[in-house]
C-alpha positions in Angstrom: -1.3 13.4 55.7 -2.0 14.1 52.2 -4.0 10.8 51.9 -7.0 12.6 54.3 -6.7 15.9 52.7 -7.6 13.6 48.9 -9.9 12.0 51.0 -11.3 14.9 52.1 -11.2 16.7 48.8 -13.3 13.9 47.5 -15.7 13.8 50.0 -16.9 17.4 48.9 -17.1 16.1 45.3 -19.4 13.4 45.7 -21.8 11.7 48.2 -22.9 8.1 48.4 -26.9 8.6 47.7 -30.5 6.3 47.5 -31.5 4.2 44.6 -35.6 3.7 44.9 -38.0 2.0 42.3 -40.4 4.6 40.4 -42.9 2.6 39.1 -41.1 0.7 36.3 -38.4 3.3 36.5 -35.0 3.3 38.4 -34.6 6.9 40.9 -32.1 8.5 42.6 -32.4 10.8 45.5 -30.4 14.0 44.9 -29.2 15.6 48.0 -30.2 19.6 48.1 -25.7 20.6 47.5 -26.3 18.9 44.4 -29.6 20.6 42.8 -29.6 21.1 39.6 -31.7 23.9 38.2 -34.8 23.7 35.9 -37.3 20.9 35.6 -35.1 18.9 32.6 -31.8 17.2 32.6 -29.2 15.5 30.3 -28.3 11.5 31.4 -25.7 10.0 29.7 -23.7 6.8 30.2 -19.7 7.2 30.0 -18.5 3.6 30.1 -19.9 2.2 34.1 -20.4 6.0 34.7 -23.9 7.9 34.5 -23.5 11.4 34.2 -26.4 14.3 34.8 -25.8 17.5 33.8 -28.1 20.8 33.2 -29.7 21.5 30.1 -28.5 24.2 28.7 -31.0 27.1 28.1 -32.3 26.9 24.0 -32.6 30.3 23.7 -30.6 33.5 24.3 -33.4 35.4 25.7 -33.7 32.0 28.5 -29.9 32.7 29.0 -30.2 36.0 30.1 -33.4 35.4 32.0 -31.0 33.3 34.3 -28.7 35.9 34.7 -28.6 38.4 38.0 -29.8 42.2 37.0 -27.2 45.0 37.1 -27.1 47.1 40.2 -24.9 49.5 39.2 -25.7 52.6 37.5 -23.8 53.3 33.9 -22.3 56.8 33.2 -23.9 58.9 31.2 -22.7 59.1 27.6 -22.6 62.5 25.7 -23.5 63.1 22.6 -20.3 63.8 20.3 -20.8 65.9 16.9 -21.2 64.0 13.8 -18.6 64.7 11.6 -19.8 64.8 7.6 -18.3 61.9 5.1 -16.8 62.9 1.8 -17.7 59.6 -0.7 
């Protein structure tokens, strides 16, 4: 029983997928669950593993251009007194 539910587990994880020729260049067809996002990507080779991962965005303002906008509205913040400082 728990041998199917690893092997089930694993099954969402990864996904046996195509190797094709690119010119002089080896591809690999990347099923749509497994997108990544932008147009760049990081390939690195961990012992017989390759690993692909994301670039991560350079700047802070491409950060937050990734992020979702706020729906909710923020309360309204009153204006306190300023209290004088003795130096």
């Amino acid at each position: 029983m728990l041998w199917h539910m690893l092997k089930r587990i694993r099954r969402a994880r990864e996904q046996r997928v195509k190797l094709f020729r690119n010119g002089r260049n080896q591809a690999v067809r990347i099923p749509r669950e497994f997108e990544l996002p932008g147009k760049d990507a990081i390939l690195r080779k961990e012992g017989a593993r390759l690993i692909l991962e994301p670039v991560p965005p350079k700047s802070l303002l491409a950060l937050l251009d990734t992020l979702e906008p706020i729906k909710e509205e923020f309360p309204p913040i009153a204006e306190l007194p300023i209290d004088p400082v003795n130096f």
